[in-house]
N, C-alpha and C positions, 0 to 999 in steps of 0.2 A: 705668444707671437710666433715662435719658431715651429712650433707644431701646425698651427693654421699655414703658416706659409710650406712648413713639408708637405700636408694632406693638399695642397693647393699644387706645389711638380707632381705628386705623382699622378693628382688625378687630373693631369694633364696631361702626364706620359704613358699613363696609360691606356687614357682615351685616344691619341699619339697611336698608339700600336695598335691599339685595335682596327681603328680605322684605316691603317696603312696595311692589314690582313685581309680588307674588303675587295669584292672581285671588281667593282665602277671606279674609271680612275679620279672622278671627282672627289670620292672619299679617301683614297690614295694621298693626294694633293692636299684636302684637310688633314688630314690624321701629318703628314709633313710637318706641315705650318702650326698645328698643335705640339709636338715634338720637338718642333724648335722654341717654340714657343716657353717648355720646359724649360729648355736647354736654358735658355738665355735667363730666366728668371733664376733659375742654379747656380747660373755664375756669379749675376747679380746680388745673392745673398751669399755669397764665397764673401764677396767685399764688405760683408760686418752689415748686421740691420740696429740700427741707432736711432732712436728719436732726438730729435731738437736740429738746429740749424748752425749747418757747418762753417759759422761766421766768425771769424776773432773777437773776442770782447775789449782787446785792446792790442796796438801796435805791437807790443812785443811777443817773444816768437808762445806760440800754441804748442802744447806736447799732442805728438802726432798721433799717440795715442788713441784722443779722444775722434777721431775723423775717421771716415770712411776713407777706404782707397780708392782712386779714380781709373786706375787702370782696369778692374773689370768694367765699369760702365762704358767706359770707350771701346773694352772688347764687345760689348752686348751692342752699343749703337752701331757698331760695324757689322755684327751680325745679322743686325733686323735689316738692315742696306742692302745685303747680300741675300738672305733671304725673301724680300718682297722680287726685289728681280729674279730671283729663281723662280718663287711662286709666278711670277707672270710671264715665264719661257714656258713653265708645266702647261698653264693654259691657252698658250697658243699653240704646242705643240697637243694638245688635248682637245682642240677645236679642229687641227690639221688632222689627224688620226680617227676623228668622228665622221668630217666629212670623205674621208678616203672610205672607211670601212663601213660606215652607217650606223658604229654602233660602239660605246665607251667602255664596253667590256677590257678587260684586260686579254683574254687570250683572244677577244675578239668575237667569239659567240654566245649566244643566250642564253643564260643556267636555265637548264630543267625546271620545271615545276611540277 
């Protein structure tokens, strides 16, 4: 399990970086959102990956042991928060930039071919 879920960041972070090295800012903005994408799944398994359900099997107290911690899932749902509205500033301002210049290069002119 731990293995699948490693080879599963990085080749998320990787794809992340590569894409955010492309000269079109649409793949710029993907390779982001893949990158955070990472991130947040990273953090999410920092909090313990556990099978069974986090329920008490009776009123008295649980050894905390057995549970995941809930403060990274609260940091991960605040991050996808923050990141959806960034991803959607990238593309207005990516719409604004296209229609000023004519074109979503990044330095703004057409690679050679």
């Amino acid at each position: 399990m731990e293995l699948t879920v490693a080879l599963g960041i990085g080749t998320l972070a990787g794809a992340g970086v590569w894409l955010i090295l492309r000269p079109r800012t649409f793949q710029v903005i993907i390779g982001l959102s893949l990158l955070s994408y990472a991130v947040n799944l990273f953090i999410i398994v920092m909090g313990r990956l556990q099978t069974g359900a986090p329920v008490l099997a009776s009123r008295a107290a649980g050894d905390p042991s057995q549970y995941a911690d809930p403060l990274p899932q609260a940091l991960v749902l605040t991050a996808i928060v923050i990141s959806f509205a960034t991803t959607a500033l990238f593309l207005v301002v990516l719409l604004a930039s296209r229609g000023f210049t004519g074109t979503d290069h990044v330095d703004g002119r057409e690679p050679e071919r």
